[in-house]
OpenMM code with the backbone's topology and positions (N, CA, C; nanometers):
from openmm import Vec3, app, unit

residues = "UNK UNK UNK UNK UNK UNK UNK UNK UNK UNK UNK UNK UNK UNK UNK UNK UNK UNK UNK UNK UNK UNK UNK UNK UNK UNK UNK UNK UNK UNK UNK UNK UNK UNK UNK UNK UNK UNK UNK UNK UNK UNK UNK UNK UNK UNK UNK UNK UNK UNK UNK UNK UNK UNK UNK UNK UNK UNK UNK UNK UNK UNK UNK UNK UNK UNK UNK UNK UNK UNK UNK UNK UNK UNK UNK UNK UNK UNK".split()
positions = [
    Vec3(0.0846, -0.1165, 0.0000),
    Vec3(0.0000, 0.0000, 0.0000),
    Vec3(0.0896, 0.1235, 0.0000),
    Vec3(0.0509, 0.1927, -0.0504),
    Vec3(0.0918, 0.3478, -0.1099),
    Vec3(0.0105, 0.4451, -0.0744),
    Vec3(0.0177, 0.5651, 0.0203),
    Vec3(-0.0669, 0.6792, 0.0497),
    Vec3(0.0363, 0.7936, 0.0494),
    Vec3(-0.0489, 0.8373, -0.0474),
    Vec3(0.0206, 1.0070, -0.1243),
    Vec3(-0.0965, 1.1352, -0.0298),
    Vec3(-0.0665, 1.1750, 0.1065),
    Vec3(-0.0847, 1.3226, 0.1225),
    Vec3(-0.0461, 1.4177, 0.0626),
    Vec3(-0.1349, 1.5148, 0.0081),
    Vec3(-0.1005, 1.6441, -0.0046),
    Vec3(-0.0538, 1.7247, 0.1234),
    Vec3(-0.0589, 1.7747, 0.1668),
    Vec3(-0.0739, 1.8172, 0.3110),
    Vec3(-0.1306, 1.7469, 0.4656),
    Vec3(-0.1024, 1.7958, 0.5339),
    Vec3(-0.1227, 1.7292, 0.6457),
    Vec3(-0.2861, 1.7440, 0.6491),
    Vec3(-0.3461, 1.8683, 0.6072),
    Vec3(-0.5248, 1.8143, 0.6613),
    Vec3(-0.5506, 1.8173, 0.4955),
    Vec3(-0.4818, 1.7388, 0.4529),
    Vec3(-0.5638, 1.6638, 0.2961),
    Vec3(-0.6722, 1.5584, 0.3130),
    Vec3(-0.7915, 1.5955, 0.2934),
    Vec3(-0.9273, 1.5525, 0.3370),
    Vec3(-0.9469, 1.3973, 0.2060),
    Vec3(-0.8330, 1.4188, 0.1039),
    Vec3(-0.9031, 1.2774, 0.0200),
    Vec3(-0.7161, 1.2560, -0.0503),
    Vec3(-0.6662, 1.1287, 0.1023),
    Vec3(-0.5086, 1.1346, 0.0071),
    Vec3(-0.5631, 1.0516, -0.1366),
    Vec3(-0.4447, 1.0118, -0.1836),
    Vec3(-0.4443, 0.8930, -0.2771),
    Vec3(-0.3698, 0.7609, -0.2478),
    Vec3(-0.4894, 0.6782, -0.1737),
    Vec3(-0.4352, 0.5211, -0.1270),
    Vec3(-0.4402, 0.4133, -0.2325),
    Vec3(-0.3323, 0.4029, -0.2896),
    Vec3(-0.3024, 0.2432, -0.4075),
    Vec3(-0.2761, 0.1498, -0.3427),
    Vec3(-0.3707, -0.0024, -0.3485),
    Vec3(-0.3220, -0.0967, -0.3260),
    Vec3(-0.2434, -0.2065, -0.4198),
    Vec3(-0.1221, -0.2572, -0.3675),
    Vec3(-0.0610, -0.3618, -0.4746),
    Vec3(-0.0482, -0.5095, -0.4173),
    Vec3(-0.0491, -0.5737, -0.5015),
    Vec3(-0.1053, -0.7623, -0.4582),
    Vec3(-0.0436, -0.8441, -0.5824),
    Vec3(0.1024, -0.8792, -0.5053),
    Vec3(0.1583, -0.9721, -0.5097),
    Vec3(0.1522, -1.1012, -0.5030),
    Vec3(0.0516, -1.1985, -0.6064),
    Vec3(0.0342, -1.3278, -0.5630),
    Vec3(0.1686, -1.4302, -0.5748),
    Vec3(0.1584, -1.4938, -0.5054),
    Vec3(0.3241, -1.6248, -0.5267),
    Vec3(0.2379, -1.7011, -0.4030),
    Vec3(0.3420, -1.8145, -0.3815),
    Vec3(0.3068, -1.9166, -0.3051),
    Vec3(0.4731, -1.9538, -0.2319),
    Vec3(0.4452, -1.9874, -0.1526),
    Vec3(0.5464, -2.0286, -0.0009),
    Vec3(0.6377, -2.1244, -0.0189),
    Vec3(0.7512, -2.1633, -0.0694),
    Vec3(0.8779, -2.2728, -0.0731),
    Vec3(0.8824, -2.3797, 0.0601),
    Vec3(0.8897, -2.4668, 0.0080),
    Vec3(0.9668, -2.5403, 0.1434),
    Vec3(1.1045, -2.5256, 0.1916),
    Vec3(1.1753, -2.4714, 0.0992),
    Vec3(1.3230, -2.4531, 0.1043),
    Vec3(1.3602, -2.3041, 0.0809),
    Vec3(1.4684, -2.2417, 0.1520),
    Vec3(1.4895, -2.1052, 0.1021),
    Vec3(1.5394, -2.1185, -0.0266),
    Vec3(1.5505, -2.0406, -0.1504),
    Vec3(1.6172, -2.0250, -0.2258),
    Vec3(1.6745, -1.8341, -0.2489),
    Vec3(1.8002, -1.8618, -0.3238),
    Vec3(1.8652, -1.6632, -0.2919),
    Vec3(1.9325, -1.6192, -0.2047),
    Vec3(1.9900, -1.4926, -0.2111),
    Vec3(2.0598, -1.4346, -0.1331),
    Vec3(2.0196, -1.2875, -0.1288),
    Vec3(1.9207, -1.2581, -0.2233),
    Vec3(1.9101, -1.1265, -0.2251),
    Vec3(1.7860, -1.1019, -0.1016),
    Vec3(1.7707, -0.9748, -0.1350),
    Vec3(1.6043, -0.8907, -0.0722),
    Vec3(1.6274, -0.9118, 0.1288),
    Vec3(1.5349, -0.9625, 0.1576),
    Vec3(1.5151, -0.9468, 0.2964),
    Vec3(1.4052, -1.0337, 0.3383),
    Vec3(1.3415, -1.0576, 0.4732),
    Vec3(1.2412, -1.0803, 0.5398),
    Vec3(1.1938, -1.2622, 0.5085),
    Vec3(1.0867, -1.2457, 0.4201),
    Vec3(1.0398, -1.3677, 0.3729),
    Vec3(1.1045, -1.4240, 0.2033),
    Vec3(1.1556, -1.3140, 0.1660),
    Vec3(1.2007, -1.3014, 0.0109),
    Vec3(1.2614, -1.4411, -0.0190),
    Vec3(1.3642, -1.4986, 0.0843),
    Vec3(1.3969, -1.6483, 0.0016),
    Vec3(1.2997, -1.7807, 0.0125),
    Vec3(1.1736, -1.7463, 0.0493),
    Vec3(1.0627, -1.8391, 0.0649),
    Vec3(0.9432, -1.8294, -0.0095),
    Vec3(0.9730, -1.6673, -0.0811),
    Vec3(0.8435, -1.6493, -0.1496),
    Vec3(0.8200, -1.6460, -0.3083),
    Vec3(0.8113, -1.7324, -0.3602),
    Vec3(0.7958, -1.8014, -0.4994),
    Vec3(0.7368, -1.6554, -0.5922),
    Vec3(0.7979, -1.5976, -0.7165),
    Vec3(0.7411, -1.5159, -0.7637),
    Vec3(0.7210, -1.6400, -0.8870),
    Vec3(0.5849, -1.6088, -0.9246),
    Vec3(0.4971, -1.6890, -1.0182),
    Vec3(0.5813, -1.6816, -1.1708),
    Vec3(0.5874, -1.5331, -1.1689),
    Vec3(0.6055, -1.4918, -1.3128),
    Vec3(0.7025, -1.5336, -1.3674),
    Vec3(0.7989, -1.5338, -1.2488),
    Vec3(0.9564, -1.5651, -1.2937),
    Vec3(1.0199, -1.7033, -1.2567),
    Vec3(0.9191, -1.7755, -1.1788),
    Vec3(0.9656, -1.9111, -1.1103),
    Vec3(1.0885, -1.9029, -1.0527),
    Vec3(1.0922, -1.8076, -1.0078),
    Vec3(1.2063, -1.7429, -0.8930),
    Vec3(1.1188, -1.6673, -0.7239),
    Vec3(1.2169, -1.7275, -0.6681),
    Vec3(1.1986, -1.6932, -0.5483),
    Vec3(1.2591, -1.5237, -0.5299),
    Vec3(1.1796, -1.4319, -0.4219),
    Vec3(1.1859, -1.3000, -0.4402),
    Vec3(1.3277, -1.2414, -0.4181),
    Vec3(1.4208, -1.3499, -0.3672),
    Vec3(1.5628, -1.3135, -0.3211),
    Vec3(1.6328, -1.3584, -0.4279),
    Vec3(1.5604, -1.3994, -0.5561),
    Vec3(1.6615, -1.4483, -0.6483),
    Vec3(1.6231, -1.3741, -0.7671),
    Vec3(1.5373, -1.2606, -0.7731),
    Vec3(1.4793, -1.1338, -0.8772),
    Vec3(1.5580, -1.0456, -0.8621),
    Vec3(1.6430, -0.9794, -0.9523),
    Vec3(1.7319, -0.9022, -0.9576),
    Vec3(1.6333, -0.7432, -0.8691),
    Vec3(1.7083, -0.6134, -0.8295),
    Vec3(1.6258, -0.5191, -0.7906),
    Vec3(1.4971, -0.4416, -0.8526),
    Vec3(1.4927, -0.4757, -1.0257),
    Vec3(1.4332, -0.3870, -1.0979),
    Vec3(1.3503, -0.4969, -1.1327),
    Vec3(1.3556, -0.6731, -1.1124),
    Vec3(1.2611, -0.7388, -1.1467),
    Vec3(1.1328, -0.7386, -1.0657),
    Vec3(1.1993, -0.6964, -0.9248),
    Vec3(1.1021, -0.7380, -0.7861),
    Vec3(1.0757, -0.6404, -0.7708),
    Vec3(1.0918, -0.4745, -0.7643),
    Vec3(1.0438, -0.3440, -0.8064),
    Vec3(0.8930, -0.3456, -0.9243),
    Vec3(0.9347, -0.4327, -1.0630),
    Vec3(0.7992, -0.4457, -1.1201),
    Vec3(0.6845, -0.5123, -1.0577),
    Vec3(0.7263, -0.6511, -1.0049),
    Vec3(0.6338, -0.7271, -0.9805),
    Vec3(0.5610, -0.7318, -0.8022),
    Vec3(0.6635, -0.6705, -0.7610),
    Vec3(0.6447, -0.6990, -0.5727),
    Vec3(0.4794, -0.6110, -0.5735),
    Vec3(0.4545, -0.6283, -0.4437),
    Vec3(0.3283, -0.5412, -0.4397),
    Vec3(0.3786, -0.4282, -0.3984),
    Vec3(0.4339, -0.3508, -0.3495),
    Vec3(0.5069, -0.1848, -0.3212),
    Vec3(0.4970, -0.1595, -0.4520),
    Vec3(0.6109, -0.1943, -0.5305),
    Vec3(0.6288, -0.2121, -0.7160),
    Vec3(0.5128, -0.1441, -0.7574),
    Vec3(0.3846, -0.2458, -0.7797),
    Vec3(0.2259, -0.2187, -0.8212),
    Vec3(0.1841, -0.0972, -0.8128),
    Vec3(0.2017, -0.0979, -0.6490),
    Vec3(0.1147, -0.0032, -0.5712),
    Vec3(0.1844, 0.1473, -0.6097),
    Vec3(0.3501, 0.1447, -0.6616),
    Vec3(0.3966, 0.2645, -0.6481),
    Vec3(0.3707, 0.2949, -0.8024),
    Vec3(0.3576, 0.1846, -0.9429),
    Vec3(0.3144, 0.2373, -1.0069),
    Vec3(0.1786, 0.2890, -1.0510),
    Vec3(0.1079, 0.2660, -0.9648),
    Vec3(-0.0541, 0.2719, -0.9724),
    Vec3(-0.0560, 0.4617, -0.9438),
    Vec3(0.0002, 0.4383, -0.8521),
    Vec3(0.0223, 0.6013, -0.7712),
    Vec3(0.0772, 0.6641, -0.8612),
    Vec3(0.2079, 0.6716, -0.9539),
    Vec3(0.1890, 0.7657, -1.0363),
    Vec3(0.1600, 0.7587, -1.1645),
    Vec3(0.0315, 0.6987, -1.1816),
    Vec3(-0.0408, 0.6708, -1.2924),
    Vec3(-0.1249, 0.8178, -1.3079),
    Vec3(-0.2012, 0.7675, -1.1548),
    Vec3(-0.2998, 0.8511, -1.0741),
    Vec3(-0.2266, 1.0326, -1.1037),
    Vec3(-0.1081, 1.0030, -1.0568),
    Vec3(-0.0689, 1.1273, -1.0649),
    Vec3(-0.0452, 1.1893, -1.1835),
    Vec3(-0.0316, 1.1315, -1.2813),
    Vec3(0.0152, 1.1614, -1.4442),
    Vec3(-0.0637, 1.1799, -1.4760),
    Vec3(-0.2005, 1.1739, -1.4355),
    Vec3(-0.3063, 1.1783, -1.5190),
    Vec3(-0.4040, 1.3148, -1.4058),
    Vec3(-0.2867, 1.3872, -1.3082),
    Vec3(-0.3963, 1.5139, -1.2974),
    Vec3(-0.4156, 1.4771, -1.1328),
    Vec3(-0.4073, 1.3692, -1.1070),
    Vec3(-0.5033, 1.4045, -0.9492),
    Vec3(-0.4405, 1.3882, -0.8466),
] * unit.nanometer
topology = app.Topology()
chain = topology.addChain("A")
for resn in residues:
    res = topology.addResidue(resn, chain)
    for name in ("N", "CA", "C"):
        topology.addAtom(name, app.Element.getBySymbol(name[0]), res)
């Protein structure tokens, strides 16, 4: 999730949600990323999230989504 305030009493921010589906490893695989990343299977790439280079897991992660959704929103005025 992504929330863009204008200001502090901005009455309508802009909240993007992003949704990352994959499924759970039995085994770690990787060295990269952090947290759950060598357990969490990215679909697209049949790579685990610690084994997606920075700009692969930037497209696909849900932050990724959510941050391009946000300046979609924004490119287009609002």
């Amino acid at each position: 999730m992504v929330v863009y305030v204008r200001h502090a009493d901005d009455p309508t921010p802009l909240i993007c949600h992003g949704v990352w589906p994959g499924r759970l490893l039995h085994e770690p695989r990787g060295e990269g990323g952090f947290g759950y990343d060598p357990i969490f299977l990215a679909p697209e790439h049949n790579l685990s999230a610690a084994e997606l280079t920075r700009e692969q897991k930037g497209r696909v992660s849900h932050r990724g989504r959510a941050l391009a959704q946000l300046l979609e929103l924004l490119q287009a005025g609002h």
